[in-house]
BAMI-432295 format. One record per atom (N, C-alpha, C): residue in one letter; x, y, z. Coordinates in steps of 0.02 Angstrom, whole numbers, plus 50000, padded with zeros to 5 digits. Example, Ala and Ser with C-alpha at 12.3 -4.5 7.8 and 13.67 -1.06 7.14 Angstrom:
BAMI-432295
a506604971650390
a506154977550390
a506604983550390
s506424988850354
s506844994750357
s506455000250394
This chain:
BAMI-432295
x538285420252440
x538075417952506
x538335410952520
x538215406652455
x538345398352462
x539265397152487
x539645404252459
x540355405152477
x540495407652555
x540105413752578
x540225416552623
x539825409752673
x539565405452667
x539295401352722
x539985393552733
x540125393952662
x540755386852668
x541195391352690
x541485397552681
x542085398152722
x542095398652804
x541415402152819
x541285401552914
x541185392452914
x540825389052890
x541065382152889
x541605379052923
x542065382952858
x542825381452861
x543315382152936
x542955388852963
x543365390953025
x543075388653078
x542375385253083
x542315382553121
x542545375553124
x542795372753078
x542915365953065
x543685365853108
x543915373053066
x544765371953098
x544805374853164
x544475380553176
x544315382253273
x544255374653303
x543905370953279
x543485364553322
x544075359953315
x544505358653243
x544985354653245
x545605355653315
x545865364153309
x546215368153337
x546205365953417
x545605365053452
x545265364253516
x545455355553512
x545195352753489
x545215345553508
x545945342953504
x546345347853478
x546945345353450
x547495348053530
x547155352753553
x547555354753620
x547545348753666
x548175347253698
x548175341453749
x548865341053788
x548525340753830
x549355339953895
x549045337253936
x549285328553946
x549445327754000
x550015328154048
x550165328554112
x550915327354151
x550855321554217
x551135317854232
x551025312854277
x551955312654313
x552155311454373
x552815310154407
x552715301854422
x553055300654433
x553405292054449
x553105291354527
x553055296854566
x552675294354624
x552435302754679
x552035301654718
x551795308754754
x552205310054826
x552685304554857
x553135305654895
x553785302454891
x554375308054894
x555165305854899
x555485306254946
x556055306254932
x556665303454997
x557165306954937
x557725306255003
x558525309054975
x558735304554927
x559095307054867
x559355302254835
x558765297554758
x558315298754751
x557715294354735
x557585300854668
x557615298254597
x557165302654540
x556805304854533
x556775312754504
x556025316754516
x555735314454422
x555435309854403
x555405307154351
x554525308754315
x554695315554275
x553975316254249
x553975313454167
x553205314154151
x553005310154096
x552425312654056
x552245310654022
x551405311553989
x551475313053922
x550835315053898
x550925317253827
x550375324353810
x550745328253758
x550805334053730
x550585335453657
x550415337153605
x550675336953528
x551225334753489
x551545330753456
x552085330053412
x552465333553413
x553005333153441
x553735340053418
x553495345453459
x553145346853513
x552995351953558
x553375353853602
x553675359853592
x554125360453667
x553685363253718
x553985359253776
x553835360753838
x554155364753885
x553895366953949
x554355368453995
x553975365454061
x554875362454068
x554525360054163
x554875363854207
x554555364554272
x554765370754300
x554625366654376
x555025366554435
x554835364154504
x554995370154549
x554375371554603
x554325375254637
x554575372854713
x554655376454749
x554905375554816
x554375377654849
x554255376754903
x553695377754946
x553575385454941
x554115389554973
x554115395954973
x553995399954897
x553875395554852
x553565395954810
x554055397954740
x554605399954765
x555115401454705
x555275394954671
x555675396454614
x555925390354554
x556405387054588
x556325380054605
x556845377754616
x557415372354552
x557115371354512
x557305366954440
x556925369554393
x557205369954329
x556975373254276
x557395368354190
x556845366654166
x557015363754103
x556655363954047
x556905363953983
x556445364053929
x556475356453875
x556075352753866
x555915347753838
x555625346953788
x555475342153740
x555435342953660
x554755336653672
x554175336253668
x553895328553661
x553965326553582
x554005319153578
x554135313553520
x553455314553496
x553655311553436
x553475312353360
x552715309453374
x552785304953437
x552055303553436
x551545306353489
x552075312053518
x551825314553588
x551915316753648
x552225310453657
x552265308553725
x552915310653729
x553115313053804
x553685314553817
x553885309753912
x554555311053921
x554815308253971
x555325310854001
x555475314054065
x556005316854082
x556155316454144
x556925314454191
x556995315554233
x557125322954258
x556665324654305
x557025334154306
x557415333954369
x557495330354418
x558125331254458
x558175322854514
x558845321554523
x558785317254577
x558695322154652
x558175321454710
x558315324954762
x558995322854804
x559145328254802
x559865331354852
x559755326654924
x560145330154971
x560255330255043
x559545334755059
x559325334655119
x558845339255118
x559425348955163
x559095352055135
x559855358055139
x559315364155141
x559545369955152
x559175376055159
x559035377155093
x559315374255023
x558885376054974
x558595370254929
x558625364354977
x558055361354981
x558025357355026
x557445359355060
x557235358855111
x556475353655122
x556385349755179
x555765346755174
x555285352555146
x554705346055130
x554085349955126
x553695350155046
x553095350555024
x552995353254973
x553195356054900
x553365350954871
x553365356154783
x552995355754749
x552955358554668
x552535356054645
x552945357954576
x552755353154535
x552975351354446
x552445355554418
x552645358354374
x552215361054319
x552675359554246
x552265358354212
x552145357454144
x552075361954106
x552175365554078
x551815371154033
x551975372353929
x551315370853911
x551555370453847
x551575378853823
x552245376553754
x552385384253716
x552025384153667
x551805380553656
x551305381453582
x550475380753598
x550175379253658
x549525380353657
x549185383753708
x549515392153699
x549225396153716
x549285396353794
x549925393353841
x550195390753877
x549755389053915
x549465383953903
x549275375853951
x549905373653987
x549325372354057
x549925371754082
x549615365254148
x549875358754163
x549745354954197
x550115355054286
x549995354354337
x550265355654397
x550185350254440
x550765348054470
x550705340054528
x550975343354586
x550935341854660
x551085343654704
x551395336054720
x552025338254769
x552425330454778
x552545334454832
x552795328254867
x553055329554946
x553755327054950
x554265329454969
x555085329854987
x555055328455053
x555125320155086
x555165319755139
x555965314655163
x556205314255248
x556525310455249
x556435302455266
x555775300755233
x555705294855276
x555645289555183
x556225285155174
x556335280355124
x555765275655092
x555415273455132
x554905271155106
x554145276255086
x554035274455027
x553585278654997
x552895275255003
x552545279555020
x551575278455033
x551325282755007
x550595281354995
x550125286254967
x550125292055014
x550225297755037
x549875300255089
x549735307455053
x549305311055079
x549025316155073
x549635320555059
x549415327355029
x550005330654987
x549635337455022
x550065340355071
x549895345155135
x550365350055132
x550125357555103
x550725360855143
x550565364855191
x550805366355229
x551035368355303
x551155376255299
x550555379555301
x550925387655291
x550785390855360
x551205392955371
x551285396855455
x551145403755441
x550785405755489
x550735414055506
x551095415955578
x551625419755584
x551805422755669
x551765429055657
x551435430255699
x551295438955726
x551595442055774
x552065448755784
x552275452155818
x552225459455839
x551975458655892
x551515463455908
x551725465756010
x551895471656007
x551805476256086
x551455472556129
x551665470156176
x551175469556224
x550775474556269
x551005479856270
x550875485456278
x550815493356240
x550625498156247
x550785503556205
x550125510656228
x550475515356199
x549845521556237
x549465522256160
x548855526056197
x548295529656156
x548805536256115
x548635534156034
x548625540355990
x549555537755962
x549825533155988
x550565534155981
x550805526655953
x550855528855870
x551045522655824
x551545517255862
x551355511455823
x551735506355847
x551615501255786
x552365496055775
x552415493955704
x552145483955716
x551625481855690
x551675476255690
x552105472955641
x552145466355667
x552715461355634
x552215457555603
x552395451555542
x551995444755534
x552485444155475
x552575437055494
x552775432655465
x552655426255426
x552755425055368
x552225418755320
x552645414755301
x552735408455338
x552855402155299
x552565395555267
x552915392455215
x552545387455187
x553245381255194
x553085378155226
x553425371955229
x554105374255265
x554105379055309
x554955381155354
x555235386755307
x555005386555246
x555115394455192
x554825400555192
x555265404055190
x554635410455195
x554345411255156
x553825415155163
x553345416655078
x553305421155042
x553575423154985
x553615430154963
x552925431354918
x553145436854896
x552215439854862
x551915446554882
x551485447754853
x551235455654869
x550845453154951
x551035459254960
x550395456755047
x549815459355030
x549655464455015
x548895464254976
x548515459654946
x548795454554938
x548455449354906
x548755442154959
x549085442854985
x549535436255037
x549085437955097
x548895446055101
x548665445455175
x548025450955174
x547515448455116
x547105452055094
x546445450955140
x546335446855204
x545885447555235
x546085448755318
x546525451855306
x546815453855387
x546515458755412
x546245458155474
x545965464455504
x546395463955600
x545965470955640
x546215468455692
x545375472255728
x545345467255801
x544895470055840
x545005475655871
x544465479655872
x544695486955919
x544275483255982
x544575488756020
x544225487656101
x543405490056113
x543195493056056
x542575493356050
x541905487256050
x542455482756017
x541885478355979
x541815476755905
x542205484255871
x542095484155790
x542685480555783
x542565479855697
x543335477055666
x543665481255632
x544295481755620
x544575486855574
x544935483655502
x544895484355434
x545065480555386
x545965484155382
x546335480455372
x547155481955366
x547155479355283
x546685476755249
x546935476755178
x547185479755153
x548025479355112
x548295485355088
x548585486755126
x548695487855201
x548875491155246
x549675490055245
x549945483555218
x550515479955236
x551145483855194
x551715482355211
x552395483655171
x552695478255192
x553035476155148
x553715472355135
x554125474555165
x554585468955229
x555305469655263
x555835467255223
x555315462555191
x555815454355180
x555365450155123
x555765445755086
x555115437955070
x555095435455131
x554395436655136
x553815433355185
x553995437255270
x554275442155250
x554365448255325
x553885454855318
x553345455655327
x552965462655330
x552825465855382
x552535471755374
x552495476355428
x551925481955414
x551615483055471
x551045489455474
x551055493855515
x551205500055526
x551175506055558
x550415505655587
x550295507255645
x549605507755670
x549495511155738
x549125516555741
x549095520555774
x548185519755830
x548235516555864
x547505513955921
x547335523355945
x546715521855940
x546375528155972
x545735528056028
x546075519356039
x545445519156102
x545965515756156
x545705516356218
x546175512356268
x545635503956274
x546255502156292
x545825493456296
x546275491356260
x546035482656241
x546515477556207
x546405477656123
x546765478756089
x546795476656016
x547055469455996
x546555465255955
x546815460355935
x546995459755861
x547665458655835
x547785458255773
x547635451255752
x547355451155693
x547235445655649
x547255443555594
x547975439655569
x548215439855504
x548255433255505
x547505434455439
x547575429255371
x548005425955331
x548295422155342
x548705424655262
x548325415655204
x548465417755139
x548155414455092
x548775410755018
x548915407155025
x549455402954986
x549245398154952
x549105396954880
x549305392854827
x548675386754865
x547935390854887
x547415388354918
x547485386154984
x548095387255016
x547935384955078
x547915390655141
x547465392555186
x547515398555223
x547995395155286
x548075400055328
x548355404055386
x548155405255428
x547875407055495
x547995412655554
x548225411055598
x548535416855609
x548955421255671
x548795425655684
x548895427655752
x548495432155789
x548985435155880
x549145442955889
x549285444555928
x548895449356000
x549085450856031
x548685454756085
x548975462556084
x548825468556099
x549155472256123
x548615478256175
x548895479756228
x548665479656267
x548565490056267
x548015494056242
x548305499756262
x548295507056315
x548565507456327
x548715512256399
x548535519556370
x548335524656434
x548475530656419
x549025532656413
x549675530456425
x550285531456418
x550685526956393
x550975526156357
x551305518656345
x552075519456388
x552175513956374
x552905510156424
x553465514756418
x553575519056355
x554045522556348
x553845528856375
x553415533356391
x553145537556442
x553335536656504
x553045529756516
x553315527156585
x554015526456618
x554445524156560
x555145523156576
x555425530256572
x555325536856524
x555435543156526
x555455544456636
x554925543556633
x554595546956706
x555125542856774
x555135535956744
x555885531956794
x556385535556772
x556905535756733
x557355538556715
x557375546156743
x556485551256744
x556855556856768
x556925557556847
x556325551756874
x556305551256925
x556985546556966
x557445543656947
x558065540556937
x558635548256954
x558555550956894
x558905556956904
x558855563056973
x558185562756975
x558015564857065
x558335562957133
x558245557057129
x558675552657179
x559225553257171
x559695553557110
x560385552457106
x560605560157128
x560205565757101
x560305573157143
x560335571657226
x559715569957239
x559555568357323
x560295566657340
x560415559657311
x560875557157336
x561495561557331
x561675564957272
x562335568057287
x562245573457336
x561575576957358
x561525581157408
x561995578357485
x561305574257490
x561445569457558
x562295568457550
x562545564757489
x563325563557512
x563745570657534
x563405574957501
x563695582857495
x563885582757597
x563135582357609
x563015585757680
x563485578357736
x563245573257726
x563695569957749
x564425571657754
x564855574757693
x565275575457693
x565445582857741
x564925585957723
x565075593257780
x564995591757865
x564395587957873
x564295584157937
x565055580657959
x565325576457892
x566045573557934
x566435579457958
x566515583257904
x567055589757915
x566955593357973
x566275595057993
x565995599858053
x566205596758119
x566165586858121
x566385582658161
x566935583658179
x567315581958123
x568065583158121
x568455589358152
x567945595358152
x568085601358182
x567935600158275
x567365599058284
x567285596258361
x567685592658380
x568035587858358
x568425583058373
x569165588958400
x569305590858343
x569975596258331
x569745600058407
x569325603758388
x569005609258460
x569235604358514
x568785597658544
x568635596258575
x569565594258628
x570115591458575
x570745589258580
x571035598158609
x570815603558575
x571315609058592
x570935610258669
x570365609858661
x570015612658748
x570255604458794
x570375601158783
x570905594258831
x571685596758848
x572045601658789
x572375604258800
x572445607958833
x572095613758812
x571925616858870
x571865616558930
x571445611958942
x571195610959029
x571745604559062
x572105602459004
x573055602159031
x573225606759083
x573515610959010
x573835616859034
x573475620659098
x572935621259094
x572635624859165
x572855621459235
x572575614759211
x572755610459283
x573665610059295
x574015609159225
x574785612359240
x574985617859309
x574595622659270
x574925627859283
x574665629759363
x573995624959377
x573545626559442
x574275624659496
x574405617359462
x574975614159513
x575345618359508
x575715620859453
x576165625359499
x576165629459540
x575485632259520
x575465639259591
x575315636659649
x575165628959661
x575125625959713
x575635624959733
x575935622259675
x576785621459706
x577215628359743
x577035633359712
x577345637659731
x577255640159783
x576535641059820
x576105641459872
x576415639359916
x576575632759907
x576705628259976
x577445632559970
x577975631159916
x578495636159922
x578695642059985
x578125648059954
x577865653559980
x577765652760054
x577275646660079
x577235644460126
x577815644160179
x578425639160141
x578675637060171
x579275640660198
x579295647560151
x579745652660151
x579415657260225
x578835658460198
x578425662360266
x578585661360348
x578325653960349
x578255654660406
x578815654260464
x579515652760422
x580065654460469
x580295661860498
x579925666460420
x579995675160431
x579485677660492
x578845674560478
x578335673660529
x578755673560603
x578875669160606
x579205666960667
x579595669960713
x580105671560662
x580695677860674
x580285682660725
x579995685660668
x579715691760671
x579165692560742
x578845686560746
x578585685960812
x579065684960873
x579485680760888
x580065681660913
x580375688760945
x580405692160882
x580685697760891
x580375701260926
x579695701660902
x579105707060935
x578895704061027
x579145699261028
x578895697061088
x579565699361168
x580265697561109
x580765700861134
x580685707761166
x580525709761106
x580445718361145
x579845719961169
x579345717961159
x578685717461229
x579115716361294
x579575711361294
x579835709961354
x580265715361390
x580615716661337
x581225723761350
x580805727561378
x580395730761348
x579785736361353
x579565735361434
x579185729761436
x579105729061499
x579745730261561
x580045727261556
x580695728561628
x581065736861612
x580785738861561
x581185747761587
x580485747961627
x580005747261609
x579565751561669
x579735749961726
């Protein structure tokens, strides 16, 4: 027993040594930079401990990555990068240093610094900036899916990550009054691009409302959509066939217009041969006028004669009696 009690002794002595003996601190040279200026971390660790330092970008991926050894008495010291130009892959805004030891069970220490362009350095608050935009129908019918948009940034980056957990308290209002939970609901377009299929079964306004949740700091964004017994694409179906109606109408009407000219065109034709016509009539009237007087003029000398004559022999006639 006097054995089996010194050796639990023993392991509690070295558990307890084991524990007190774990230690990491990490500290940087300052909590806001500028272009050009040392990202200069420090602290102390165990003797001969390797480390890893690791700097994140807002959008949360690795942006610098190094592994470090601390001295014999601890403490370690390292520059992990001078900041660049500020550039799309690095960009204002938010990082953060981590520390992480390989030998104690990975402890791991974390500083948030700010990447700004303004040269002189102050204390100021260490803020990141995560955006939610939502894209969403302004319109749409009862029973007939439609895809929302949302979008998550942290410092002008997008945010990648599961959305089940990025956008794990998103719901949207129905036109009822109730709420509807979309947890889970989400898929991946993109880092920090998602999307939800969603199908409304009441008419009225739906309001979407997305959470989103980052490295402790929340989000919202929020859209409208408005829904119809028919949505917009119903509607535009019904222009388009009603479009096609008119454009029949219309080729009718040009149809008949065009027969109306032709039928014109025929009256016109008619109207030129009966002018002709009533030419030729009045032509031909004059001539028989002309000829008349002719006739006339032939007559009445035969006339004449002939009376003459007859009057002659009335006369003869008379003196034989």
């Amino acid at each position: 027993m006097k054995i089996l009690a010194a050796v639990l002794v023993a392991l509690v002595a070295v558990q307890a040594g084991a524990a007190s003996a774990q230690q990491l601190g990490a500290f940087t040279n300052s909590l806001v930079y500028s272009d050009g200026q040392p990202l200069f971390v420090y602290g102390t660790a165990t003797p001969g401990e390797n480390l890893v330092v690791r700097l994140f970008a807002p959008d949360g991926t690795i942006a610098k990555f190094d592994q470090i050894t601390a001295d014999d008495d601890g403490s370690f010291n390292h520059v992990l990068l001078t900041w660049p130009e500020s550039s799309t892959g690095f960009p204002y805004g938010t990082y953060t240093v981590e520390v992480i030891s390989a030998v104690q069970d990975g402890l791991s220490k974390s500083i948030d610094v700010k990447f700004t362009s303004s040269t002189e350095l102050v204390d100021i608050p260490i803020e990141r900036r995560v955006s939610t935009t939502v894209f969403a129908p302004e319109t749409s019918g009862i029973n007939t899916p439609m895809r929302i948009f949302v979008q998550t940034t942290s410092d002008g980056l997008l945010i990648g990550g599961d959305p089940s957990n990025l956008l794990d308290t998103t719901h949207v209002h129905l036109p009822s009054g109730n709420v509807e939970d979309l947890a889970g609901s989400f898929q991946t377009l993109h880092q920090g691009l998602y999307f939800v299929d969603y199908s409304p079964d009441q008419l009225g306004t739906y309001v979407f409302h997305v959470v989103t949740f980052h490295q402790g700091t929340v989000s919202h964004g929020s859209a409208a959509t408005n829904v119809l017994s028919q949505d917009i694409g119903g509607i535009s179906d019904q222009i388009v066939r009603l479009n096609t109606i008119l454009d029949e109408t219309l080729e009718e009407l040009d149809r008949l217009n065009s027969e109306v000219s032709e039928f014109g065109s025929v009256l016109e034709t008619a109207s030129e041969n009966i002018d002709d016509s009533v030419d030729s009539v009045s032509s031909s009237v004059a001539n028989i006028e002309e000829a008349s007087l002719q006739l006339n003029s032939l007559l009445f000398p035969v006339i004449a004669v002939i009376s003459i004559i007859v009057a002659l022999q009335i006369v003869i006639l008379a003196r034989r009696r």
